[in-house]
N, C-alpha and C positions, 0 to 999 in steps of 0.2 A: 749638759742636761742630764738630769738622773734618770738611771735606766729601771725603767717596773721592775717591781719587784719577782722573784721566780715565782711563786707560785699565782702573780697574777699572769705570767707570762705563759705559762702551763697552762691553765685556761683559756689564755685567748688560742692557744694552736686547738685546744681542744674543740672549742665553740666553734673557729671559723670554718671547720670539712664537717660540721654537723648542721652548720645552717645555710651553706651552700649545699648537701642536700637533702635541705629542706624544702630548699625552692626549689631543686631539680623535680622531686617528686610533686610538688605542688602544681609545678607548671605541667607537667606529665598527665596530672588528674584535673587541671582544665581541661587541656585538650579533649581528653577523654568525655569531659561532661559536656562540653559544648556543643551545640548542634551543628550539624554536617551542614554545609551551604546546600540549598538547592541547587541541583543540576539543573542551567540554564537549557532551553528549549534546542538541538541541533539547528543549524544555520545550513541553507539551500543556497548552491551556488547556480546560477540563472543560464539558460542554454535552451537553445532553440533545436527542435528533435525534425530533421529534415522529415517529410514524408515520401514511403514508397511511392514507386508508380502506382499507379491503380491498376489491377491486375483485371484484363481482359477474361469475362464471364466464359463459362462453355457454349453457351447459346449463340454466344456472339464471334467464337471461333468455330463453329460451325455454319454460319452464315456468312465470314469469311472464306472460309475452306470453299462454300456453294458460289465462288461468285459476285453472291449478293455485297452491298456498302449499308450496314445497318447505319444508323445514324451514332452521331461521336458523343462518347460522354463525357458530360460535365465534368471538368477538372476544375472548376475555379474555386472550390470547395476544398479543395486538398492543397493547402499552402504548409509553408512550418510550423512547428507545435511547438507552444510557449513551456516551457518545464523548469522545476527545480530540480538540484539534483544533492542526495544526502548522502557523505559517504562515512563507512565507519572511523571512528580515531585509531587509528594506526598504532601512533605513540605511545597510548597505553600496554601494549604488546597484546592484550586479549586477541585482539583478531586483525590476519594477517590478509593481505590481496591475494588470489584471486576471492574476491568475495560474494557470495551470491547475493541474487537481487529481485526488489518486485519491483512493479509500473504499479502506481499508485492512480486510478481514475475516482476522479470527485461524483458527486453528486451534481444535480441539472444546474444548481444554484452556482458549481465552480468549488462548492464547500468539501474539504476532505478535513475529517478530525487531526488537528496537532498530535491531539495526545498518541497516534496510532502512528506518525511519525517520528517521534521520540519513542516508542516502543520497539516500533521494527529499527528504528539507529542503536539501541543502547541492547538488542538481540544479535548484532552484527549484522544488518543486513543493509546494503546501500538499496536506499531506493530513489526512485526517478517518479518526482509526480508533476505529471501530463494534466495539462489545461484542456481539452477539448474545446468547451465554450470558445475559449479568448480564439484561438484556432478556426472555429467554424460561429461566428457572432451573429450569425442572420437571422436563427431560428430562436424562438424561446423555448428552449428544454422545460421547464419545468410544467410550462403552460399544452394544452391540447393545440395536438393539429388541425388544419382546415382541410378543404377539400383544393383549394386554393393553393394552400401553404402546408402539405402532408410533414407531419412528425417525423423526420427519416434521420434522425441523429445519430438513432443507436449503431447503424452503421459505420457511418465516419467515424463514430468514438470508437470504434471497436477494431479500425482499420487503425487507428492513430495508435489505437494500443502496440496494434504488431510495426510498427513502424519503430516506436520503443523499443521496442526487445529485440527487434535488429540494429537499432544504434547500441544500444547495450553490447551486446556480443561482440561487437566494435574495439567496446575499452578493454586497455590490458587489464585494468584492478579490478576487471566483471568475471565471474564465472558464467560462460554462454552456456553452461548444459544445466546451472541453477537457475533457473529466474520465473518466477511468481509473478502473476498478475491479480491485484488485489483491490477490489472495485466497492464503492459507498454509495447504496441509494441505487441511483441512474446507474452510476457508473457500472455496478454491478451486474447490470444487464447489460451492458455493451462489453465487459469482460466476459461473460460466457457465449457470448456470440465471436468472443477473438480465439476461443479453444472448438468451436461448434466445428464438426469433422467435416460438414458440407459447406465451412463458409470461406472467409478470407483466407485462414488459416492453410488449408491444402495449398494455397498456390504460392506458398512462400518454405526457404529451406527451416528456418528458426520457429520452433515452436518451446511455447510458454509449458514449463514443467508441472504447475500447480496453479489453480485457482482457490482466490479465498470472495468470499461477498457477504459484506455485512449490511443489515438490512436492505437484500436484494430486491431489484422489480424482477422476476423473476419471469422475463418477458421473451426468451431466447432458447430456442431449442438444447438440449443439454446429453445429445450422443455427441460426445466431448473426446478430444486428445487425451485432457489430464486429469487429475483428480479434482475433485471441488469440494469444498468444505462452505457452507451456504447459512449464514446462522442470522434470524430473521426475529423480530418483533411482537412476541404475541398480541393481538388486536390491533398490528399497526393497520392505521385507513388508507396510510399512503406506498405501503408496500406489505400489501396483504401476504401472511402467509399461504394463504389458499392457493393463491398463483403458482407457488414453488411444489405444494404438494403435489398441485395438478400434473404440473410440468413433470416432474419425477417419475411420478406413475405412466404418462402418456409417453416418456421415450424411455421407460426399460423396452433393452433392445438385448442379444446376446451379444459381449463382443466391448458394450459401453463400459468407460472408468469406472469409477464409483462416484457416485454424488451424494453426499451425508448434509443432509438440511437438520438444524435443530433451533428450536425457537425457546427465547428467553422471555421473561415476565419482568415488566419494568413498574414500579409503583410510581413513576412521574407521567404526569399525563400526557396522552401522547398527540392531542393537538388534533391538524388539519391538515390538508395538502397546502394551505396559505399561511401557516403556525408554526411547521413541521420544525423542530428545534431537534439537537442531538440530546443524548439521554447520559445520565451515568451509566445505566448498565451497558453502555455499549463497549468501555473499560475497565469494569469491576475485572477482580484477579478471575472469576472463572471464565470469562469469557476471555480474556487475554490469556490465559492457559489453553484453554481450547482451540484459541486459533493458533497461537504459538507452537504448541507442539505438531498443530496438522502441519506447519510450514515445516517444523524439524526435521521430521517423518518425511515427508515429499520431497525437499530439498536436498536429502543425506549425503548424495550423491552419484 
């Protein structure tokens, strides 16, 4: 068979390392132009968060101490707490175990925003979010109590919280001297009752580093262990800012953490206590700056 001739043979070595990269560089500048997949949502592995004892009041180890057999409380109320648990990707090398961590408490409804769990995973933070309701199903949270049937949730959600952050401090890949509780709505007020200096909190060794509460009920006395960073809904009807400024005002004490309330303006309407939907601005960049950094700040170590 006749062999090409030179100079078409000189050509083709020329052409073939100029159009192989041509497609190197081509392929190069897809890549580059094509859109990043979205990061799909972190996945929660399912764990049931035992509960403490219930810690015997002072009133009641004083009527002990006399003597006296006060009558026995109710424990049937305090069973396991339903929870997911989110930890950071490892694999990527960005962040390593020991990692710190919040208790995430929903709202009355059970509702804790995704988006704020993908926020605090892709911040490095494991978190652990606590069912209350599913835990304590008797009562309707969201609805008023009776005289009958009194409202007394905020308690138990707030017990359930420290009951977390002693299972936390548990895991090796937890930092026990970081950990954040971080409450939605309801939830928010049963976390500042889980830092309140006069409540559960004193009678347990583990206490919560930082508080964060977004659109708080701001229903809980607030001479607090830790820091609170409390950022609240202007003209919400279902978690009045009023309540928190009150609160603020009525327990400066000498001595108390800090507690920095700041409220934002949402242009979506904000409904009804039977309406009550989550908002974008409760994700926008300033507000997730805002809270991001008070967690930075508190958590440093």
């Amino acid at each position: 068979m006749a062999q090409p001739r030179k100079p078409i043979r000189a050509l083709r070595h020329f052409l073939i390392p100029l159009i192989a990269a041509y497609i190197t560089v081509a392929a190069a500048a897809t890549a580059l132009l094509s859109p990043t997949p979205a990061q799909s949502e972190p996945t929660g592995r399912s764990f049931t968060v035992p509960s403490l004892p219930y810690p015997v009041s002072g009133l009641r180890q004083r009527l002990i101490a006399e003597g006296k057999s006060p009558p026995n409380v109710d424990e049937s109320l305090q069973t396991g707490i339903p929870a997911l648990y989110f930890e950071p990707n490892a694999d990527t090398g960005t962040f390593k175990a020991p990692y710190p961590a919040i208790v995430a408490l929903p709202d009355c409804d059970n509702h804790f925003p995704a988006q704020w769990i993908t926020i605090l995973h892709e911040a490095g933070y494991a978190i652990l979010l606590i069912s209350p309701p599913k835990a304590h199903p008797a009562q309707d949270y969201c609805g008023g109590g009776k005289l009958q049937a009194p409202k007394h949730g905020l308690s138990y959600w707030a017990f359930d919280a420290i009951s977390a952050l002693h299972f936390l401090t548990e895991q090796t890949s937890i930092d026990g001297q970081n950990i954040a509780v971080f409450g939605y709505g309801y939830g928010a007020g049963a976390a500042q009752l889980a830092i309140y200096r006069d409540g559960h909190a004193k009678h347990y060794q583990h206490r919560f580093k930082a508080l964060v509460g977004l659109r708080p009920q701001c229903m809980s006395e607030m001479d607090n262990f830790a820091p609170s960073m409390l950022v609240g809904i202007e003209k919400d009807p279902f978690n009045p800012p009023a309540w928190c400024h009150w609160r603020v005002d009525r327990d400066l004490r000498p001595g108390r953490t800090p507690v920095t309330f700041r409220t934002i303006e949402s242009a979506q309407p904000l409904g009804n206590q039977t309406t009550r939907t989550q908002l974008s601005v409760e994700t926008d960049a300033s507000t997730v700056d805002l809270i991001i950094d008070f967690l930075s700040e508190a958590l440093s170590g």
